[in-house]
Backbone bond lengths (Angstrom), bond angles and torsions (degrees), N, CA, C in turn:
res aa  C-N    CA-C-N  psi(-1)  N-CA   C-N-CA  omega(-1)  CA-C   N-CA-C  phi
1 X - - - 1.468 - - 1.529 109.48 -
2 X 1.485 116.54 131.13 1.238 109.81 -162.05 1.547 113.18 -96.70
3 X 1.369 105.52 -1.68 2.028 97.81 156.66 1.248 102.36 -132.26
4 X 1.274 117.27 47.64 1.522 122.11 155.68 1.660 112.23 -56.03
5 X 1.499 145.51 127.72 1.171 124.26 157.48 1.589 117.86 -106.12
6 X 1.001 102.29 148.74 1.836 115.07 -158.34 1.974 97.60 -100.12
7 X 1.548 112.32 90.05 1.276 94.03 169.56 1.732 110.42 -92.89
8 X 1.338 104.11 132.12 1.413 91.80 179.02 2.045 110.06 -124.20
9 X 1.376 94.94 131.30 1.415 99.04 -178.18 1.031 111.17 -107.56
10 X 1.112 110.81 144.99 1.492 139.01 -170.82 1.942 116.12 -115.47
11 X 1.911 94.00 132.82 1.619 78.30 -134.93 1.601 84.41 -150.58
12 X 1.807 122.37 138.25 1.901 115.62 -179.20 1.220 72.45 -148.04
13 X 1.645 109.58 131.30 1.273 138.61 130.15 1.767 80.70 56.57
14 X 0.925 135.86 117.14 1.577 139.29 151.03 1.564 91.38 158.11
15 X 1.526 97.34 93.16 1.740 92.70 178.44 1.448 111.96 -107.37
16 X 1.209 125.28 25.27 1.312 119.13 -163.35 1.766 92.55 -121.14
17 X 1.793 106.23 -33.38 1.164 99.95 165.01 1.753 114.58 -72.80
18 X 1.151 144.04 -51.14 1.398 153.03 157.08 1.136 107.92 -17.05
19 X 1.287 122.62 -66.39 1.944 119.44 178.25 1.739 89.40 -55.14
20 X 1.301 139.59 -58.06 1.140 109.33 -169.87 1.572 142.94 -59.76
21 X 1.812 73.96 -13.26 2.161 81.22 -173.88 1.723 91.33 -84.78
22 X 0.948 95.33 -26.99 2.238 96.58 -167.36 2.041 92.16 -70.99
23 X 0.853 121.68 -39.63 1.598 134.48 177.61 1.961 86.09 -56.49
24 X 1.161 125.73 -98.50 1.499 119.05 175.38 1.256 122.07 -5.96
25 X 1.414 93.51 -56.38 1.753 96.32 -165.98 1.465 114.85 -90.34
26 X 1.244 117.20 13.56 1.257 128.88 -152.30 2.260 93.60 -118.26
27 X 1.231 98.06 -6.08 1.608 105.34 179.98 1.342 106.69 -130.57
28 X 1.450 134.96 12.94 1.162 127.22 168.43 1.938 139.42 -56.15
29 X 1.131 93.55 117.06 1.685 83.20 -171.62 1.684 116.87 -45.24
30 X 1.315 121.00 -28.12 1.441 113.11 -175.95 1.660 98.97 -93.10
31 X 1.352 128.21 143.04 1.732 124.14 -160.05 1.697 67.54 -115.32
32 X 0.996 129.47 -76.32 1.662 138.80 -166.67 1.745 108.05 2.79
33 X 1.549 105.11 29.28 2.096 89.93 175.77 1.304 104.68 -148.38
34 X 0.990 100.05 -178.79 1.512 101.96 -176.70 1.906 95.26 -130.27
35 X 1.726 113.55 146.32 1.682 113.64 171.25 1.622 99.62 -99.14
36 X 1.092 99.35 148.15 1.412 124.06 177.56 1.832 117.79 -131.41
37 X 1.701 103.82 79.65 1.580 96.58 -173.91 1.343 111.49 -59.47
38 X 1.596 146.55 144.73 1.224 149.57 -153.93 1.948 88.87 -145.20
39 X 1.530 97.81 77.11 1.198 99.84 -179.32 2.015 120.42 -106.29
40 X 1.666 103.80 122.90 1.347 131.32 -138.56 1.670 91.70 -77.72
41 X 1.154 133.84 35.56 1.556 152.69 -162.87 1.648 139.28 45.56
42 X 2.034 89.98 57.74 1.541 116.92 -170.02 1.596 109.03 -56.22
43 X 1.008 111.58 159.37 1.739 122.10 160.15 1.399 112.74 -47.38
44 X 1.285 126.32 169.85 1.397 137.87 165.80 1.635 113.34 -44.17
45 X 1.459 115.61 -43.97 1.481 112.48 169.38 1.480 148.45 -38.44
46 X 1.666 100.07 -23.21 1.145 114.16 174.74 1.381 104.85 -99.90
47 X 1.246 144.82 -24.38 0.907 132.68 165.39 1.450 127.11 -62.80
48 X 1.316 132.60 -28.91 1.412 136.67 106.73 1.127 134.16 48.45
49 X 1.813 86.29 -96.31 1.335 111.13 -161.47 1.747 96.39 -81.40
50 X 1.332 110.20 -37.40 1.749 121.88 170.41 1.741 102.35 -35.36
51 X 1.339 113.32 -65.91 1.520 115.35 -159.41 1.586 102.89 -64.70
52 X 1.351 98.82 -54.99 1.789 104.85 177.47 1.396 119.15 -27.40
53 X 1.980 121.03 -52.53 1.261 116.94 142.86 0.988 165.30 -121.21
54 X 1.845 109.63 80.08 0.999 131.75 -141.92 1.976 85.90 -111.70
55 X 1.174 112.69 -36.88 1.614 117.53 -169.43 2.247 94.98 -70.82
56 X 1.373 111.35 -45.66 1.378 105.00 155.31 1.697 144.26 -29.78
57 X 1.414 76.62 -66.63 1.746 110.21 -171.61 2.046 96.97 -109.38
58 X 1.171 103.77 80.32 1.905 91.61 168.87 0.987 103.54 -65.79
59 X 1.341 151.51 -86.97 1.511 145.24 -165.33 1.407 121.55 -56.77
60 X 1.635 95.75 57.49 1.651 105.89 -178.42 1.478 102.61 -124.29
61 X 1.460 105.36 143.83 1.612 118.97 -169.16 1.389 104.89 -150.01
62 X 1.790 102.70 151.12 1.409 110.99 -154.88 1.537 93.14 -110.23
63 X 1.321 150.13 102.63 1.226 130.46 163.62 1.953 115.21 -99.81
64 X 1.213 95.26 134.63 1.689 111.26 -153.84 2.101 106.34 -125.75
65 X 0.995 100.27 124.92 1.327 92.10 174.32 1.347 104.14 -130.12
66 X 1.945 146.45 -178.67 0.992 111.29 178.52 1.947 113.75 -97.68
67 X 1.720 105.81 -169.05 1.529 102.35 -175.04 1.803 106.48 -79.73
68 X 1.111 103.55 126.19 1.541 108.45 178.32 1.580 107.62 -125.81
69 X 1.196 99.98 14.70 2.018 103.79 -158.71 1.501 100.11 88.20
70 X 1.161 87.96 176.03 1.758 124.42 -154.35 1.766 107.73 -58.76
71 X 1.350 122.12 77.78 1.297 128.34 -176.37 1.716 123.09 -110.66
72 X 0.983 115.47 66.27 1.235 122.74 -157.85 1.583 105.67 -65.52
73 X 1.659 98.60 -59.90 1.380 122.72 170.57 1.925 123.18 -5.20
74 X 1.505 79.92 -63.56 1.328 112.29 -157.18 1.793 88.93 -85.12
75 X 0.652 120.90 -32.80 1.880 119.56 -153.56 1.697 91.59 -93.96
76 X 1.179 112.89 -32.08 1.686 115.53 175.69 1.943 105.00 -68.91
77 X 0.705 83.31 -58.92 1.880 110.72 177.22 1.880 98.02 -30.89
78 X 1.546 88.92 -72.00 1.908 102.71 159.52 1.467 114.28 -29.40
79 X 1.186 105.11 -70.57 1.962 106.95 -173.81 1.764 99.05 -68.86
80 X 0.734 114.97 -46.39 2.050 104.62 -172.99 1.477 99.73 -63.66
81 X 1.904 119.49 -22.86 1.847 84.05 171.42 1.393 105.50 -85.72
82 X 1.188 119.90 -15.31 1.648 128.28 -176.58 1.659 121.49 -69.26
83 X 1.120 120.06 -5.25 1.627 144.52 -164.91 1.284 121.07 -103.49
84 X 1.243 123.36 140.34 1.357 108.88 -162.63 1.857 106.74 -124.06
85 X 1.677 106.30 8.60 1.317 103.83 -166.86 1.515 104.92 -101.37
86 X 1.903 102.86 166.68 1.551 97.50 174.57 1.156 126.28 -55.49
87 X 0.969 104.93 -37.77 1.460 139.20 -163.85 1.616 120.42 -118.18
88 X 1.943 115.45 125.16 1.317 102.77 -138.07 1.528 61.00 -138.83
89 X 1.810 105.94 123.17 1.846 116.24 178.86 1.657 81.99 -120.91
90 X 1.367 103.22 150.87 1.612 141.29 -152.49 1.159 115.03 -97.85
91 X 1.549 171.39 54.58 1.451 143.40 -128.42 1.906 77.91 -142.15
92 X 1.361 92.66 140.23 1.120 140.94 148.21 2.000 118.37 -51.84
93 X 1.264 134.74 94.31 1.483 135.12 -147.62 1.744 91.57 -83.40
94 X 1.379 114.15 23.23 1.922 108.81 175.33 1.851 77.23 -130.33
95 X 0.922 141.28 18.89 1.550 138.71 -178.19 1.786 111.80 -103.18
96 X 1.245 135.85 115.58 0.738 125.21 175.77 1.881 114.91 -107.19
97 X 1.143 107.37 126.76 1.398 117.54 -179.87 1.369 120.17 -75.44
98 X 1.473 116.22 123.97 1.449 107.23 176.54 1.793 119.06 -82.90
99 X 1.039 128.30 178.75 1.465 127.50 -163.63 1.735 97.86 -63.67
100 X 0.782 151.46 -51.19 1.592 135.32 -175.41 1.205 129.16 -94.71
101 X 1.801 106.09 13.36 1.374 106.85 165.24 1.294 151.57 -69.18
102 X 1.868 107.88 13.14 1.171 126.68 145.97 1.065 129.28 -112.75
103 X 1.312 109.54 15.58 1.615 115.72 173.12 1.506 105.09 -89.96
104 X 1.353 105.09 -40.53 1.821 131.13 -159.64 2.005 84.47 -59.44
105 X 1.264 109.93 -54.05 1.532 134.93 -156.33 1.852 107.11 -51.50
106 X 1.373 92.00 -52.17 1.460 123.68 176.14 1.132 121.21 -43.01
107 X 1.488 102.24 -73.01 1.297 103.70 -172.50 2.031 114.61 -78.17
108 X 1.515 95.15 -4.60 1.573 105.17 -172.87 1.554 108.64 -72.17
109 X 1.403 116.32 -33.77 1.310 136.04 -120.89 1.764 83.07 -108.43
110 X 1.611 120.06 52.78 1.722 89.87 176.66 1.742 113.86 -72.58
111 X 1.748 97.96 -144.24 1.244 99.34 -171.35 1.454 98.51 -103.30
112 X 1.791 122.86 132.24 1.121 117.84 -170.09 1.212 130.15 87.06
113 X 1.414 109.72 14.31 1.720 146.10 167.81 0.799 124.22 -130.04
114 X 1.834 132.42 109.38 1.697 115.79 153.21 1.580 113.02 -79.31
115 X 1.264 143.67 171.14 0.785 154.03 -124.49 1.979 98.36 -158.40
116 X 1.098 117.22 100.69 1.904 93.92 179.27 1.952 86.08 -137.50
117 X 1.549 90.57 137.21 1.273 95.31 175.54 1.841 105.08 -122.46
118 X 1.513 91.79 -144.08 1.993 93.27 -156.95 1.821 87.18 -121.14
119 X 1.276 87.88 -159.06 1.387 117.05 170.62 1.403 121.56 -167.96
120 X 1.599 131.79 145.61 1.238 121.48 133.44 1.435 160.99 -69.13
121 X 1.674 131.85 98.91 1.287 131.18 -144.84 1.773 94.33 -59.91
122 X 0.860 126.70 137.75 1.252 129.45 130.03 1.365 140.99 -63.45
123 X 1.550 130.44 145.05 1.713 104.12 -174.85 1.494 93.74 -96.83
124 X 1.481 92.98 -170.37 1.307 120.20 -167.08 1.499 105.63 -63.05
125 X 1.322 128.55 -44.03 1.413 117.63 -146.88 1.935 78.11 -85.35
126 X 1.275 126.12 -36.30 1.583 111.90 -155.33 1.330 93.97 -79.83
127 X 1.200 144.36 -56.11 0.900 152.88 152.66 2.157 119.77 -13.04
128 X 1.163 95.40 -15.84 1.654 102.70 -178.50 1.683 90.56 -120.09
129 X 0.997 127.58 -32.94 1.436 134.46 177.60 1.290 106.31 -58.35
130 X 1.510 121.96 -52.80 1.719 133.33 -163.87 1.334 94.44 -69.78
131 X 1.253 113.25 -54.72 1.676 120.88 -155.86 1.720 92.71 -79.21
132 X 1.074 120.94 -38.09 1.602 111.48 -176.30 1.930 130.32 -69.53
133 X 1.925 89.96 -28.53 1.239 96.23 -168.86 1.683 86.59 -113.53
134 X 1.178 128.83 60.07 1.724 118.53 -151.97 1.015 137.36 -37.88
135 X 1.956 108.60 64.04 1.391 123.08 174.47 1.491 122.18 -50.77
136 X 1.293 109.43 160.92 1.770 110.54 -171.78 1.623 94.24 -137.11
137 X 1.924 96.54 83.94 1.112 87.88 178.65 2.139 118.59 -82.07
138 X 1.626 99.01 1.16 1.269 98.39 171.81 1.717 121.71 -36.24
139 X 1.080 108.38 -34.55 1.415 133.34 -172.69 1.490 124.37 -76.43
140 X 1.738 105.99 -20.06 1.492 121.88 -175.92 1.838 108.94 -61.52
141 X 0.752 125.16 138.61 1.340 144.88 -171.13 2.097 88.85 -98.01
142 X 1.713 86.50 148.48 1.883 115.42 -178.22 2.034 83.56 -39.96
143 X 1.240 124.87 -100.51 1.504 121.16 -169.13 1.457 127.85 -18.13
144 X 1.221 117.66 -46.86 1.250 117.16 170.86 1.829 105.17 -72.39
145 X 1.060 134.46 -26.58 1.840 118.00 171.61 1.526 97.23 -90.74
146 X 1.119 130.19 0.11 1.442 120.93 173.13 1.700 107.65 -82.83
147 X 1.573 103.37 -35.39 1.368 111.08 -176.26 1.713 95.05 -89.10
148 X 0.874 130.40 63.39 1.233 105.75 -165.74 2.098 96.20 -167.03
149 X 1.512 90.19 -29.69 1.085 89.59 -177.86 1.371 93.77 -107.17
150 X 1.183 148.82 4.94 1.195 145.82 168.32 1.548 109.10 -79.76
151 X 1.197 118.04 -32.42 1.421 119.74 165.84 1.418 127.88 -100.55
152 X 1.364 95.75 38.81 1.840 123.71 -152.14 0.956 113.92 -20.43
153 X 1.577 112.99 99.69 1.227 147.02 -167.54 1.466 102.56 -124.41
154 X 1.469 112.27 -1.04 1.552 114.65 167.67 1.540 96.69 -158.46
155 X 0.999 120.47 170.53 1.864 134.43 -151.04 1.223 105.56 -100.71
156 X 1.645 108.13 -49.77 2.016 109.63 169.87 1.606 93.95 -147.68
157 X 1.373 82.13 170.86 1.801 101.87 -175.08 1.898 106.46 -108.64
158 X 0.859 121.08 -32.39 1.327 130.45 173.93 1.362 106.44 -26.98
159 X 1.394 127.76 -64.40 1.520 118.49 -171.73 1.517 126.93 -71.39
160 X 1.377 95.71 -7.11 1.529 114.09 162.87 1.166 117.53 -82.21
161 X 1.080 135.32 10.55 1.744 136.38 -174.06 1.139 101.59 -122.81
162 X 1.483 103.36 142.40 1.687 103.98 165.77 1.454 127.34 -110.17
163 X 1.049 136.13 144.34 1.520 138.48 -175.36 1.493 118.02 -154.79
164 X 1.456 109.63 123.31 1.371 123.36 173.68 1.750 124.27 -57.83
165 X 1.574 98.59 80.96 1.811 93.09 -147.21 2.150 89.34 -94.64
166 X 1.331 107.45 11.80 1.218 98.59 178.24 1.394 131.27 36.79
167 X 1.468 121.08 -134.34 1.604 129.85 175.28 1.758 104.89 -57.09
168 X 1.384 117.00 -25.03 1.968 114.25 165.34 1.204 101.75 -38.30
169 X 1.586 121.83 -46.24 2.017 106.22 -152.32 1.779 95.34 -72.29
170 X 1.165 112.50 -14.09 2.125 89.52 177.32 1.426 93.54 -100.43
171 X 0.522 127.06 33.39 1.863 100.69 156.13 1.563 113.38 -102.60
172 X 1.323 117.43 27.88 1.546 115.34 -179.14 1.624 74.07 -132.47
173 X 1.464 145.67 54.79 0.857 122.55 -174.19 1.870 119.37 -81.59
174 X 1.666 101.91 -24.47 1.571 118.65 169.84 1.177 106.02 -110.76
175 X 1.488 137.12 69.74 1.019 128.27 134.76 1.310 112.97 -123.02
176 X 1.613 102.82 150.00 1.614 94.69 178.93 1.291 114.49 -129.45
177 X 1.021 130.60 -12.38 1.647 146.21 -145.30 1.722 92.76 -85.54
178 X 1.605 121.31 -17.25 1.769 92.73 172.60 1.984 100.40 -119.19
179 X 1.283 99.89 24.56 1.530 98.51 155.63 1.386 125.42 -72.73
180 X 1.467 116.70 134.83 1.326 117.70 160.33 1.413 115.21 -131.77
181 X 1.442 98.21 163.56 1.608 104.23 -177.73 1.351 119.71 -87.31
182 X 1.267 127.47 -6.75 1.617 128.41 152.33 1.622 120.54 -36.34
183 X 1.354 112.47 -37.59 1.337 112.28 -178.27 1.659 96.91 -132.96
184 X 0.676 142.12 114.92 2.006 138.42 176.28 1.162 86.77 -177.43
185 X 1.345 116.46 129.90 1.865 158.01 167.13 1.467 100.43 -102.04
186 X 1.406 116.99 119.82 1.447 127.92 -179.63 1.599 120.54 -141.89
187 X 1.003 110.54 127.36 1.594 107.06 -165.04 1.375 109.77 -76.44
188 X 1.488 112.50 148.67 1.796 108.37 -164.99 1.406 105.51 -51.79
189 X 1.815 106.02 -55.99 1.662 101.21 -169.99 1.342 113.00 -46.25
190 X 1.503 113.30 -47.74 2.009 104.80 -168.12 1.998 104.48 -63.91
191 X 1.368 102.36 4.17 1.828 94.78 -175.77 1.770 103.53 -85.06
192 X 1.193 94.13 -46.11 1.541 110.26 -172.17 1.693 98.31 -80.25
193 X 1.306 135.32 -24.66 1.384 127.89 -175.72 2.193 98.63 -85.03
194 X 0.993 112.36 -23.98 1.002 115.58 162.66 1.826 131.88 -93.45
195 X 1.611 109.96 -5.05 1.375 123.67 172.65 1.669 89.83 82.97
196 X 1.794 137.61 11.55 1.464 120.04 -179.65 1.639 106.31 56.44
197 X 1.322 110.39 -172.33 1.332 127.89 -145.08 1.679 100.34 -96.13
198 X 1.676 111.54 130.04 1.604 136.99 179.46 1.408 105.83 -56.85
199 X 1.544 123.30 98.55 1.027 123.43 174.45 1.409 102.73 -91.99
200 X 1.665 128.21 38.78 1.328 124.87 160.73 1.773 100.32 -95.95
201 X 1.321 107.95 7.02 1.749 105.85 164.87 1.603 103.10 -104.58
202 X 1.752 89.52 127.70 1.398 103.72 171.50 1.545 98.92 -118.23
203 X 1.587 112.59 165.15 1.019 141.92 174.92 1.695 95.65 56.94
204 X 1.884 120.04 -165.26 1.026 126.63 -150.53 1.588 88.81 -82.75
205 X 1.884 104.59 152.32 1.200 129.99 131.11 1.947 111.99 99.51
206 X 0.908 126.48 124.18 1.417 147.01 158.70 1.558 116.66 101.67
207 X 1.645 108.39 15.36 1.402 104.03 -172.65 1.658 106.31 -76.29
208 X 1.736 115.70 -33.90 1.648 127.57 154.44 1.408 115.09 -18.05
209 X 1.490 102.49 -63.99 1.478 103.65 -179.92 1.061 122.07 -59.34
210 X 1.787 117.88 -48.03 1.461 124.37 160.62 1.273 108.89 -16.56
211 X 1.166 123.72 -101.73 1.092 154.03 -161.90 2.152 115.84 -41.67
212 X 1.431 105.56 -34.26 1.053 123.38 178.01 1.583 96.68 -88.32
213 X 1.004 140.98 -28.73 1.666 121.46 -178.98 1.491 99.94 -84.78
214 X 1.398 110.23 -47.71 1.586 99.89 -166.92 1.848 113.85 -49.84
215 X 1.572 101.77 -46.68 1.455 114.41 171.27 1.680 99.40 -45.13
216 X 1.108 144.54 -50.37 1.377 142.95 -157.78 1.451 105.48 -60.28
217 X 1.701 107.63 -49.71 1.489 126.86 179.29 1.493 97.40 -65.05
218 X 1.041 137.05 -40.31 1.111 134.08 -175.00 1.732 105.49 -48.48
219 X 1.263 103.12 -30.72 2.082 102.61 -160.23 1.412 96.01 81.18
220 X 1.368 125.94 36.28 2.006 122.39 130.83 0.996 115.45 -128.01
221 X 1.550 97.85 117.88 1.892 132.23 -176.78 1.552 112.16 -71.52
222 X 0.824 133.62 148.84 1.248 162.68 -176.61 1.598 112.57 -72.13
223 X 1.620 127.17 119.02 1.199 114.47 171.14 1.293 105.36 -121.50
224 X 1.141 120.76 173.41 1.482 135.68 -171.36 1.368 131.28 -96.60
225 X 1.572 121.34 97.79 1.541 124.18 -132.35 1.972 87.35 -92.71
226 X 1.442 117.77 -28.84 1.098 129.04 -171.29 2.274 116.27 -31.29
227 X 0.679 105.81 126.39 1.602 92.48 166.71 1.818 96.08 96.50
228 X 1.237 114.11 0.12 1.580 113.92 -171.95 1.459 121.34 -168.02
229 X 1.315 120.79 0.87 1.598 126.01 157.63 1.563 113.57 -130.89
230 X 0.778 105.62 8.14 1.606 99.04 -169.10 1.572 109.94 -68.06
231 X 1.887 105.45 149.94 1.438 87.46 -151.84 2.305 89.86 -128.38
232 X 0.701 133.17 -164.80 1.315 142.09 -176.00 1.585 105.20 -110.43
233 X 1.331 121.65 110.90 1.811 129.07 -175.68 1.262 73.70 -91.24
234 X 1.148 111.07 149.70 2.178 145.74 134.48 1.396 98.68 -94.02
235 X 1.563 95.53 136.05 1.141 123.90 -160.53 1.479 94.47 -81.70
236 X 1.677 108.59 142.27 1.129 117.73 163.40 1.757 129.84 -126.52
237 X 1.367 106.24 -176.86 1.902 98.36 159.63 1.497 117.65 -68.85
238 X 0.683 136.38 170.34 1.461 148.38 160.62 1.574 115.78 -63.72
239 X 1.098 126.60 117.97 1.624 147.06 -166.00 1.699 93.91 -51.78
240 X 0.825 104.37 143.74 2.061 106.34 165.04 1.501 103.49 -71.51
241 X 1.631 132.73 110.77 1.032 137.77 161.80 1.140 141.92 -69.91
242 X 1.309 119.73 -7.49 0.919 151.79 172.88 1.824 123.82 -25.80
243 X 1.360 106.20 -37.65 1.189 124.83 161.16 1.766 131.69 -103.13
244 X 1.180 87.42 18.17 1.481 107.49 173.37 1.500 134.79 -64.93
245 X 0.992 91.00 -24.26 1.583 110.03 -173.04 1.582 117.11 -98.79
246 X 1.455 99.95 -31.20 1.834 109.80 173.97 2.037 84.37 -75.50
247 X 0.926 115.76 -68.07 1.272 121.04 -153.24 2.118 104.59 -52.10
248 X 1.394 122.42 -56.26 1.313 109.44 147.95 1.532 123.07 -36.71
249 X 1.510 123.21 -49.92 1.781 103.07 170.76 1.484 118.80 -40.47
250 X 1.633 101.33 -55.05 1.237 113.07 171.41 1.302 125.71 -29.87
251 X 1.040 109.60 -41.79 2.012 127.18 -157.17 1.469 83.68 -78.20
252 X 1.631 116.12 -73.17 1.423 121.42 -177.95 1.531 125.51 -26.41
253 X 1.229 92.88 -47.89 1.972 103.41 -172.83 1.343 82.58 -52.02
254 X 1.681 130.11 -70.89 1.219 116.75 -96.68 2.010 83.29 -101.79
255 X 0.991 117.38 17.35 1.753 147.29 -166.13 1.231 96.95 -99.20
256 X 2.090 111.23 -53.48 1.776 105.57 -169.44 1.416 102.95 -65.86
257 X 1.419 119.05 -3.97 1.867 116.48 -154.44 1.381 85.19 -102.68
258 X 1.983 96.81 -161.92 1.204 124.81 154.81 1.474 107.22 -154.07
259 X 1.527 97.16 78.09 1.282 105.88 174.09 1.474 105.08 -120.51
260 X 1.451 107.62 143.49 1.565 129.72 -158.17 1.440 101.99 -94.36
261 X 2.245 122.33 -73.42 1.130 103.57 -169.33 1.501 109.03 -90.20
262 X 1.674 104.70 -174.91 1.230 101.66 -175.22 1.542 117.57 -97.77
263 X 1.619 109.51 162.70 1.228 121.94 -175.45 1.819 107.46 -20.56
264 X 1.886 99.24 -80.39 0.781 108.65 -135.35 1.819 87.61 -139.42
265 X 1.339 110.01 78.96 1.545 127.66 -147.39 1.302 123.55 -105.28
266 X 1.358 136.64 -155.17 1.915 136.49 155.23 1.625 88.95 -59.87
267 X 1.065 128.43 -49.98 1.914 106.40 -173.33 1.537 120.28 -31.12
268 X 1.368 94.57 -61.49 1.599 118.88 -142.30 1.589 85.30 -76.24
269 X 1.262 121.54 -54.03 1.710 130.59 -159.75 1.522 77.18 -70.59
270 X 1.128 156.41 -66.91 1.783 149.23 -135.02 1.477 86.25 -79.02
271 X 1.406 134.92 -20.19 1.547 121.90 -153.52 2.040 78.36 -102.46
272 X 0.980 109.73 -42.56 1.626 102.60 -176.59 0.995 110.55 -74.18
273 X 1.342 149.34 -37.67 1.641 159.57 168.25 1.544 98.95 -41.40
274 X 1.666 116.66 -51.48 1.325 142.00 -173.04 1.781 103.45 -44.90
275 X 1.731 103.49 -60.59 1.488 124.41 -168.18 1.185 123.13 -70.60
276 X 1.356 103.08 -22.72 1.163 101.31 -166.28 1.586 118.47 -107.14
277 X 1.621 98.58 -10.52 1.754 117.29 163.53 1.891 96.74 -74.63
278 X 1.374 119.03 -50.83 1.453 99.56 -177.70 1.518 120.31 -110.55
């Protein structure tokens, strides 16, 4: 389907947050997509929670590889060959989507634009409250996050607002440094014209950036998801960093260059997917 959009979430062991992002996405005004869980090699539980809403969500799919540590890269890479839309939007599986966050995506997402928007963190205690008493705060109306951030129960209010910022969202068209891949809408061709996301990053942190500069080199600019995707984070622990520091070298090298695809990309994984069926 040729404006199918492919949201695919990406998702370890946290199934209580997962039913909530599939709950989001499961009331969206635009039906036109298909979910693709991009799960980083959870227990049996999440698979689960996948089937449970599958009678919700029909065009829902489980892609699973096993746990080797923190491979995001690679497990996203998995769902974009598994996907069937032009357009492949990014969510974070602790992210909850409000009802037009694939509509917002859609129409953001032309040709020769990625699209990366924000979110609001939630804290800890609301965040154990939502998920415990299984509130749908997708549904909360501007007053309730106004009251809400006054008893800061979320970090900023900005990504909760909406505004018709028109021809505003390109003028950040080269910057990349506050993109993330929790929320980023990317059109299939610029995935494959860039080889998709360097699964030579392991464990947490900077493969986003990867992936967002090379696209830049590519000649696709950056639009401004702010004021119209922003989605609600559940609060979590802090990622194991541990590999943080190889993975910034990484970032650096690939900064002194001008190299476009990635290391170790949709090629390389489609040529092993390939080998290992025959």
């Amino acid at each position: 389907m040729s404006d199918l959009v492919s949201v695919i979430v990406s998702t370890y062991n946290r199934e209580d947050a997962l039913d909530a992002a599939l709950r989001g996405l499961s009331v969206q005004t635009d039906t036109r997509f298909e979910a693709i869980v991009a799960d980083d090699g959870s227990g049996p539980a999440t698979a689960r929670v996948v089937e449970a809403w599958t009678r919700r969500l029909p065009r829902l799919a489980h892609v699973r590889h096993e746990d080797r540590g923190f491979r995001l890269a690679e497990i996203r890479n998995r769902a974009i060959l598994a996907s069937g839309g032009t357009v492949c939007v990014f969510l974070d599986g602790d992210c909850i989507a409000r009802p037009d966050f694939v509509a917002a995506h859609r129409c953001l997402a032309q040709p020769g634009w990625f699209v990366a928007g924000n979110r609001a963190l939630m804290s800890r205690e609301l965040t154990a409250r939502v998920l415990r008493e299984r509130l749908e705060p997708e549904h909360w109306g501007l007053a309730a996050w106004i009251a809400a951030r006054r008893r800061r129960e979320i970090n900023r209010l900005a990504p909760l607002i909406r505004l018709p910022l028109g021809p505003l969202r390109r003028l950040g068209g080269s910057e990349w440094r506050s993109a993330r891949g929790g929320n980023l809408a990317i059109r299939r061709d610029d995935l494959v014209r860039v080889d998709g996301f360097d699964a030579s990053f392991s464990g947490w942190g900077r493969e986003d950036s990867d992936i967002i500069i090379r696209l830049m080199r590519a000649g696709i600019r950056r639009k401004d998801g702010r004021f119209a995707t922003g989605v609600l984070h559940l609060w979590h622990a802090e990622n194991d960093r541990s590999r943080l520091a190889e993975n910034e070298r990484m970032l650096a090298e690939l900064m002194r260059g001008d190299r476009v695809n990635a290391l170790i990309g949709l090629s390389a994984l489609a040529f092993d997917m390939s080998a290992a069926r025959g």
